[in-house]
C-alpha positions as CSV (number, residue, x, y, z in Angstrom):
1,X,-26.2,83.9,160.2
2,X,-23.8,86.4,159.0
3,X,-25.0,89.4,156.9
4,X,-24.3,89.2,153.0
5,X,-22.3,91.4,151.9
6,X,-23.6,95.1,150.6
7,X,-23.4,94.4,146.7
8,X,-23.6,97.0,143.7
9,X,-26.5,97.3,141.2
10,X,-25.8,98.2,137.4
11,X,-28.4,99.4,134.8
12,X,-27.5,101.2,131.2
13,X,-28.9,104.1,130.0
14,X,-30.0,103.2,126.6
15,X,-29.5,105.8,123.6
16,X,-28.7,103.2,120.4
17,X,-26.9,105.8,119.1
18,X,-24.2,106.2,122.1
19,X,-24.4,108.6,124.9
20,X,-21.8,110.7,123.8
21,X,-23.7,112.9,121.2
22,X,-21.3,111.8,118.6
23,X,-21.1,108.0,119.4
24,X,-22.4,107.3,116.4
25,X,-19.5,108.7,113.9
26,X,-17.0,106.2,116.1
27,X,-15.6,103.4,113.8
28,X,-18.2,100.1,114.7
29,X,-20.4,102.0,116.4
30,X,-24.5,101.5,115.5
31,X,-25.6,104.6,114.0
32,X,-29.4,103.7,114.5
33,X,-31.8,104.5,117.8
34,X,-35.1,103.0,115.2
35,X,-33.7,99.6,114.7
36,X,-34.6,96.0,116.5
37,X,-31.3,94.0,116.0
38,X,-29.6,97.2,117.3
39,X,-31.9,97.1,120.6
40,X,-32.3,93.6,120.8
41,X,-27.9,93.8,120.8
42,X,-27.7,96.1,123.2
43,X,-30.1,94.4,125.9
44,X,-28.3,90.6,125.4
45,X,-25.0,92.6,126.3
46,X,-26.7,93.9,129.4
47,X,-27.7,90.6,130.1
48,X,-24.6,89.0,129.4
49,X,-22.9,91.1,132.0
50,X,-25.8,90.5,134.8
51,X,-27.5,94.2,134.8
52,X,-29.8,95.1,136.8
53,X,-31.9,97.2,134.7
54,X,-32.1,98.4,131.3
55,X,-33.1,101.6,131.0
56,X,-35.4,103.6,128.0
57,X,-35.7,107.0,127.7
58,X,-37.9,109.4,125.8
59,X,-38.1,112.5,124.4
60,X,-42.4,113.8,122.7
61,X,-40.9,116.1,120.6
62,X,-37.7,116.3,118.3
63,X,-35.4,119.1,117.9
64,X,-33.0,118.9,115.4
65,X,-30.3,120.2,116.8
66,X,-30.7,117.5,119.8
67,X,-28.8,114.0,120.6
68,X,-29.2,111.8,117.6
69,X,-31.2,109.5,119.6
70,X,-33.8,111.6,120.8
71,X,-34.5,113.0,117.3
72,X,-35.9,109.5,115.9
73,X,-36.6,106.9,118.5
74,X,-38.9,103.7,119.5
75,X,-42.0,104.7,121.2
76,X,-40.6,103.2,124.9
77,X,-43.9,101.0,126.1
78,X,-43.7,99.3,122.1
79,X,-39.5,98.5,122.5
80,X,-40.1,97.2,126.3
81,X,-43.1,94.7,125.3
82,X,-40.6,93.3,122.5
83,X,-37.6,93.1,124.7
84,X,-39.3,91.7,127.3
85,X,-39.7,88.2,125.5
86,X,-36.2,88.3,123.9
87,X,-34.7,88.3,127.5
88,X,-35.0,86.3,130.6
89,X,-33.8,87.7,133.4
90,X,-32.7,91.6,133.3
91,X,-35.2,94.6,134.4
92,X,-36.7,96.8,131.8
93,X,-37.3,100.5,132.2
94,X,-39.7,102.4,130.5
95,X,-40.0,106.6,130.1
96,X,-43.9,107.9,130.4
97,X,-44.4,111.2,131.2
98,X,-46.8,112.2,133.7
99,X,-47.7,115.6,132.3
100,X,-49.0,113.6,128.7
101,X,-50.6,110.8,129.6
102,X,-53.6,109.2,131.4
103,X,-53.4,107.5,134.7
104,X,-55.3,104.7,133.9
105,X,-53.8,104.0,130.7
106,X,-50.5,104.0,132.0
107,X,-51.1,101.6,134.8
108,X,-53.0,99.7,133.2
109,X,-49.9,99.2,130.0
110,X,-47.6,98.8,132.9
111,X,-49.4,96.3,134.9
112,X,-49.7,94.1,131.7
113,X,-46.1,94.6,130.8
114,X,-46.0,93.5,134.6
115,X,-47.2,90.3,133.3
116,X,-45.7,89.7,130.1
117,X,-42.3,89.5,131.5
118,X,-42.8,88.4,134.8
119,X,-41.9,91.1,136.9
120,X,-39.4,92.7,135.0
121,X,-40.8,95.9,134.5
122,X,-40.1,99.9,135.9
123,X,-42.2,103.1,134.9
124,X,-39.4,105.8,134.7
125,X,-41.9,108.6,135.7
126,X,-41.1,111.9,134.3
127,X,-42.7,115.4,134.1
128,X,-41.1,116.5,131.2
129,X,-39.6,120.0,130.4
130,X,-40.0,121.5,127.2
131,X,-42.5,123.6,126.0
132,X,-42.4,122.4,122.1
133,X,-43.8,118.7,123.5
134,X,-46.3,120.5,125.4
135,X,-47.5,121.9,121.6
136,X,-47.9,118.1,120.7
137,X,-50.7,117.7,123.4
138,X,-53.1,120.4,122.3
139,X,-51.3,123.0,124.6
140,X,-49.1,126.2,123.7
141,X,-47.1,126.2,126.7
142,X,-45.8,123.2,129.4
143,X,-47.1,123.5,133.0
144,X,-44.2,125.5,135.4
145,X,-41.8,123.6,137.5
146,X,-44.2,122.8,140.8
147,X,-47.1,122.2,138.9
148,X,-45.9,119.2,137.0
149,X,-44.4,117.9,140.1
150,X,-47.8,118.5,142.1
151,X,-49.7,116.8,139.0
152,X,-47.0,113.8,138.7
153,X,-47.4,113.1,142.8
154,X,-51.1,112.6,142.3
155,X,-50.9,110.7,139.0
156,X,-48.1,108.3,140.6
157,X,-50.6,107.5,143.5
158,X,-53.3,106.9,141.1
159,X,-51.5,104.5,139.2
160,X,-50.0,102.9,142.5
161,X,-53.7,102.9,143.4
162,X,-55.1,101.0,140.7
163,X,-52.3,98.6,140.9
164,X,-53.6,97.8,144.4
165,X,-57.2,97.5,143.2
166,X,-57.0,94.0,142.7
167,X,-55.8,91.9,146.0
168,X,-53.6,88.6,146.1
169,X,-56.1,85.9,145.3
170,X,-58.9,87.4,143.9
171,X,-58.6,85.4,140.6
172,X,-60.6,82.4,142.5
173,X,-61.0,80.5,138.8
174,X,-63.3,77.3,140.5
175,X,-64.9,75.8,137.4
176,X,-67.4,73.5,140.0
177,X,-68.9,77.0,141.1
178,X,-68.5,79.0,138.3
179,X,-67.0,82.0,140.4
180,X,-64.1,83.4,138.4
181,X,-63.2,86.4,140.7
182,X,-64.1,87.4,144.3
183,X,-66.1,90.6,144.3
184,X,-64.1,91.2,147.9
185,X,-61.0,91.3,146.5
186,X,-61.4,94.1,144.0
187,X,-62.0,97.3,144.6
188,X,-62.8,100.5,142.9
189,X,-60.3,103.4,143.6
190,X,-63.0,106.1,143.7
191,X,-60.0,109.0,143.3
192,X,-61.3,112.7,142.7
193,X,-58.4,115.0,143.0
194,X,-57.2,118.8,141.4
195,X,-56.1,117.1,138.4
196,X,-57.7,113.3,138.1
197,X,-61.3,111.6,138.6
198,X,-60.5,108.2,138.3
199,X,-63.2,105.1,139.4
200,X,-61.4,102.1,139.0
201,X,-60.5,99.1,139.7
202,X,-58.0,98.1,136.8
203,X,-59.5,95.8,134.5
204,X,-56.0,93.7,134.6
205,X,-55.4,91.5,137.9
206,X,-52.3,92.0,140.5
207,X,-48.9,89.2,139.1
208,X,-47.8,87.2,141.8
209,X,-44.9,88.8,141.5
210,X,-45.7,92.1,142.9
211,X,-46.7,95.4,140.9
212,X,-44.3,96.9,138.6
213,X,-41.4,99.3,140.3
214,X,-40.7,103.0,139.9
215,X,-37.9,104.5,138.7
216,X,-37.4,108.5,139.2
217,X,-34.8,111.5,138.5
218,X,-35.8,114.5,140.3
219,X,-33.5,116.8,142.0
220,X,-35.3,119.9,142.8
221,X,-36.9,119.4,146.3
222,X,-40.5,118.6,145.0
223,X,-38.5,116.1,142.8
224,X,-36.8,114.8,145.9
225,X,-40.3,114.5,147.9
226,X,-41.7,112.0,144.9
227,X,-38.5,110.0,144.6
228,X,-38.7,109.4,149.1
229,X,-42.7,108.9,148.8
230,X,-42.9,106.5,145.7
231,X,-39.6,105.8,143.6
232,X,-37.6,102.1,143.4
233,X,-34.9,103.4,142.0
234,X,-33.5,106.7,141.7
235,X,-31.5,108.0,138.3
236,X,-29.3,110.7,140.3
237,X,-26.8,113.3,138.3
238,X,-23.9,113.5,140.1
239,X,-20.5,115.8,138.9
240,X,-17.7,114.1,141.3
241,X,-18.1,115.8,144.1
242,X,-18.2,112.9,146.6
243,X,-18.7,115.3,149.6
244,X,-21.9,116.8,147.7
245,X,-22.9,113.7,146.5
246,X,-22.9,112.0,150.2
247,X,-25.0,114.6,151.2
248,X,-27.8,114.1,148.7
249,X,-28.0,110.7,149.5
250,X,-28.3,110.8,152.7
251,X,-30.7,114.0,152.8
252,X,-32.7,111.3,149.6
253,X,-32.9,108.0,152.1
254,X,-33.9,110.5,155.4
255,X,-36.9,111.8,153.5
256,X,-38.3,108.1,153.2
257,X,-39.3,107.6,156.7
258,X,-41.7,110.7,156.5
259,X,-43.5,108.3,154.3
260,X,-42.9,105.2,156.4
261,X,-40.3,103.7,153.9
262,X,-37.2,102.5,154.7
263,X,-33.7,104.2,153.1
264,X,-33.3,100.8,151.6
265,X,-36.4,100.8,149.7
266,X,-35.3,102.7,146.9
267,X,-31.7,102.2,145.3
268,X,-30.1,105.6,144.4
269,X,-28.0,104.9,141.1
270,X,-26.0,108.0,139.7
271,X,-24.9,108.0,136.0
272,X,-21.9,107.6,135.1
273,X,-20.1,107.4,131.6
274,X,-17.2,105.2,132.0
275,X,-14.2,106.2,128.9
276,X,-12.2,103.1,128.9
277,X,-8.5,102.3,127.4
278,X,-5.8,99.8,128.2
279,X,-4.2,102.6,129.5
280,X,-5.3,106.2,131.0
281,X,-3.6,107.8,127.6
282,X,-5.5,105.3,125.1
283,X,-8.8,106.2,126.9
284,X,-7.8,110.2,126.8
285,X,-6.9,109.6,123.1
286,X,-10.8,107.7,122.5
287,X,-12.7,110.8,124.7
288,X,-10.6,113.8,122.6
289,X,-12.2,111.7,119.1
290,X,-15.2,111.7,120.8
291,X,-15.2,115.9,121.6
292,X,-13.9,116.6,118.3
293,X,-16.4,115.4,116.1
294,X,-19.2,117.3,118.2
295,X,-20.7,120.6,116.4
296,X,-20.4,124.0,118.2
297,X,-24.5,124.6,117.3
298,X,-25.3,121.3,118.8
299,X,-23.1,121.8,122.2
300,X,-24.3,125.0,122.6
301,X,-28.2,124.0,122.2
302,X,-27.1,120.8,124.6
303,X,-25.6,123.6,127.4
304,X,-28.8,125.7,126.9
305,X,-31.0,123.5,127.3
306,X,-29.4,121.6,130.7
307,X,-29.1,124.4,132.2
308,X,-32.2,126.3,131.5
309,X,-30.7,129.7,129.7
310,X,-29.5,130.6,126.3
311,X,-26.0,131.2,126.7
312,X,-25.1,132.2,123.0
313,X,-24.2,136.4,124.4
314,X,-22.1,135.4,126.4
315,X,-18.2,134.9,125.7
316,X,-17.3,131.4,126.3
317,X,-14.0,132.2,127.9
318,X,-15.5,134.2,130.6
319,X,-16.8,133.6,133.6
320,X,-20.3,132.1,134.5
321,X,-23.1,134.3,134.5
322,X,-25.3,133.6,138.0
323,X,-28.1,132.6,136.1
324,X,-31.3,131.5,138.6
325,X,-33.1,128.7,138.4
326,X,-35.9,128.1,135.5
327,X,-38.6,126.0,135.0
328,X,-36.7,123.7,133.2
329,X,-34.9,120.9,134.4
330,X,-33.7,122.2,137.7
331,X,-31.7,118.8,138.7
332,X,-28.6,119.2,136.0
333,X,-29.3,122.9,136.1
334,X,-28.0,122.7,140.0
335,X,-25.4,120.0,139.8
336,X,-23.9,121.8,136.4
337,X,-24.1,125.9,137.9
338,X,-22.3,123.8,141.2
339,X,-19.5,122.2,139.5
340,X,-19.0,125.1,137.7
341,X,-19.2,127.9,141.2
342,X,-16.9,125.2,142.9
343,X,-14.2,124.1,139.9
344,X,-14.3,128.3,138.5
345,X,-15.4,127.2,135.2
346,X,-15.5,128.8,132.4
347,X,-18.5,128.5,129.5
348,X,-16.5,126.5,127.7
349,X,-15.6,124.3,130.0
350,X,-19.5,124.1,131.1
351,X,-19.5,123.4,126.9
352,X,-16.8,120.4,127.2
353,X,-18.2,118.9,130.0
354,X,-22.1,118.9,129.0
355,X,-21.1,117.9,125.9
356,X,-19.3,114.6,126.7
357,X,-22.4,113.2,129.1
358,X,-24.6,115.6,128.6
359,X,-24.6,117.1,132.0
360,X,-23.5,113.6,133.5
361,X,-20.1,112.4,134.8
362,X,-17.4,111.3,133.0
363,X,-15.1,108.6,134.3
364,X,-11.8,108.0,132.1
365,X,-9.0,105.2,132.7
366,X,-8.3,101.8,132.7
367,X,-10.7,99.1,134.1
368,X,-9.2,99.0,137.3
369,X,-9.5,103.0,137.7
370,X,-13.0,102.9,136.3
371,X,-13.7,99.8,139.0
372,X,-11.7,102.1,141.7
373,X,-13.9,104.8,141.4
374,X,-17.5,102.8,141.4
375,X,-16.1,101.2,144.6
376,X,-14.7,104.1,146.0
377,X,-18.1,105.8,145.7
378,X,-20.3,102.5,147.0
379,X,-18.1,101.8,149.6
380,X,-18.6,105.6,150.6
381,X,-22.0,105.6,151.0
382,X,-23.1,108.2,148.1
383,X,-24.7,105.7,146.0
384,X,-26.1,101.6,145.6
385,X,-25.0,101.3,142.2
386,X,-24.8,102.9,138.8
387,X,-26.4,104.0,136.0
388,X,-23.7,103.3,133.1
389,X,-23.8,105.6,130.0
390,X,-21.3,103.8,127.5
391,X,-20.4,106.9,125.2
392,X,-21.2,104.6,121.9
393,X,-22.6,100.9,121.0
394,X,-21.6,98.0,121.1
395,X,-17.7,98.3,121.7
396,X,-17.2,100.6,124.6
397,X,-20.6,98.7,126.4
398,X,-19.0,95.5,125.7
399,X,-15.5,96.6,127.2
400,X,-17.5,97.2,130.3
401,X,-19.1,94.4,130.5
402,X,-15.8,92.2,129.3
403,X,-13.4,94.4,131.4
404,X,-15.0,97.0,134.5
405,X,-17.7,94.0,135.7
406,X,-15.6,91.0,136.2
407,X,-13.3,93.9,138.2
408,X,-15.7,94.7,140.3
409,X,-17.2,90.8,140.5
410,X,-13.1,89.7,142.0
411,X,-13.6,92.5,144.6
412,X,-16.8,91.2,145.6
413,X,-19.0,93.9,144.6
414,X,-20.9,92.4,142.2
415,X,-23.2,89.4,141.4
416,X,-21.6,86.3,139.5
417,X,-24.9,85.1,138.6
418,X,-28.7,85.9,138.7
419,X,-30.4,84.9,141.6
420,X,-33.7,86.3,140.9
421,X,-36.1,86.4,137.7
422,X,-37.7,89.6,138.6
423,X,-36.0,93.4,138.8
424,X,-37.4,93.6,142.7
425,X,-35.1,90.5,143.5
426,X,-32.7,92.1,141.9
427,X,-32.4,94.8,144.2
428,X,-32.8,93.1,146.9
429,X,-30.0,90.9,146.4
């Protein structure tokens, strides 16, 4: 029997109020993150145009300066439960943060989210960055870099752990004998680590469907290390560079068989904001409204913050400081300082460009460039699908959907229909 055909995988990074940090002031565009028939609109497009996954983020702490969508926002576990019934078929993602949060909680939340829509569900684990969260959480200051990786590893194994405290069939339910559950199918965990002391077992059974999946966005090398050991799906940043690109994906699925996975157990998805005219002019035209109606104190916060150093002395004509690593978010802080060592870029161009995406790629043409470039770049081997940031809602996601996927479905890249009701069978169709 022939093999099918490799085929693409689509999710959309969900910010209500657009991507671009000044979706929002577009003509049509929701102006809302806090709103259900804004969500609820943006999830039945996804559907409509056969995603994979749709993806929540999070932010624990506002900063007024920030993206309009991480200032007010849905609590992600709360918008996930209520999507999850208003859909049938597409994946939900959901952000929880490892460094604020309680192992047991979160699995056992996920596990029942598990249920409620039948195998739907991803935990986007996260370690989180920024100090002003950490004062949210009875703390003054966030862990460093390593540590939060080194506390997230063992959290993501408890959780996996309790998942797998309950074995296939150990719901017996024989009303003649009156045994609900098989005591040898459930198991306590019994975890003491550095960080966690956790008994178990889950007080939720395994779905016969499978536990929920895991979705990570680590770059650094400890970042890297969870994605290979644990991760689904991985939310890669990526700047263009194909030749970097390749390399990170291949050095990502070689790191899976030190944990006896295989490189097609986890689906690397890069993000990817598509800018989409009837011509390449008319989509230039929409991404210069887009840049002007961003504020300088906003950019400049934005830069600042991606790439881990506040660049407000420095002249933004000039050239790039060589500012080192932080404990911030190493992964844009790397593919950003790159792009910029490679391309000789400015500050301000570092502004433009983090602006647009913040710190993602941006992709502008006509649906047939746009389609070019996702197949140029799956074909290549540097990723299994995409992460699509649509700069606003719910025009430039429904061009996408109405123009970029039935592009990429008459090039046979990409499903006509679902075949699966769970995300798993997603990607492994």
């Amino acid at each position: 029997m022939p093999k099918r055909k490799r085929r693409m995988h689509l999710g959309v990074f969900w910010l209500g109020t657009g991507n671009h940090s000044a979706g929002w002031r577009m003509d049509g565009a929701f102006d809302s993150h806090c709103s259900w028939p804004i969500a609820e609109a943006g999830i039945r497009i996804a559907e409509r145009g056969l995603f994979d996954l749709f993806f929540i983020s999070d932010s624990l702490a506002p900063s007024l300066t920030d993206h309009p969508s991480f200032i007010t926002r849905f609590e992600p576990m709360t918008l996930a439960a209520a999507l999850s019934v208003a859909t049938r078929h597409i994946g939900i993602g959901a952000t929880v943060s490892t460094s604020f949060a309680e192992p047991y909680n979160v699995a056992r939340m996920f596990q029942s989210l598990n249920h409620l829509s039948q195998g739907r569900i991803a935990w986007n684990v996260v370690t989180s960055t920024a100090d002003h969260a950490a004062l949210n959480f009875s703390r003054d200051v966030h862990y460093t870099h390593d540590k939060r990786y080194e506390i997230a590893t063992e959290f993501v194994d408890i959780v996996q752990g309790l998942w797998n405290t309950w074995d296939e069939g150990a719901t017996v339910r024989d009303r003649k004998t009156g045994q609900f559950v098989d005591p040898a199918k459930v198991h306590t965990l019994d975890h003491k680590g550095p960080h966690f002391s956790v008994r178990g077992p889950l007080n939720i059974e395994r779905p016969p469907f499978g536990n929920p999946l895991v979705i990570q966005a680590g770059g650094s090398v400890p970042g890297q290390e969870l994605s290979a050991r644990t991760a689904d799906i991985v939310f890669a940043v990526v700047n263009g560079d194909m030749v970097g690109a390749k390399a990170a994906y291949d050095g990502l699925k070689a790191r899976t068989a030190k944990f006896d996975r295989k490189p097609s157990d986890l689906a690397l998805m890069p993000g990817i904001m598509p800018i989409i005219g009837r011509t390449d002019a008319e989509a230039k035209d929409q991404l210069d409204r887009l840049q002007g109606y961003l504020s300088d104190a906003s950019t400049m916060a934005l830069v600042a913050n991606r790439i881990g150093h506040d660049i407000s002395g420095y002249p933004l004509d000039g050239p790039i400081p060589d500012f080192p690593l932080t404990d911030k978010s190493q992964t844009f802080s790397q593919t950003l300082l790159a792009k910029a060592r490679r391309d000789k870029l400015t500050l301000r161009d570092l502004y433009n460009l983090t602006a647009a995406a913040r710190g993602h790629w941006v992709v502008s043409g006509t649906p047939a460039k746009i389609a070019d470039t996702l197949e140029e770049w799956f074909t290549a081997g540097t990723a299994d699908g995409f992460m699509i940031l649509p700069p606003y809602f719910p025009q430039s996601f429904d061009v996408f959907v109405d123009t970029v996927v039935p592009e990429l479905q008459r090039r046979g890249l990409f499903r006509k229909e679902y075949e699966s009701s769970t995300l798993r069978g997603h990607l492994q169709s």
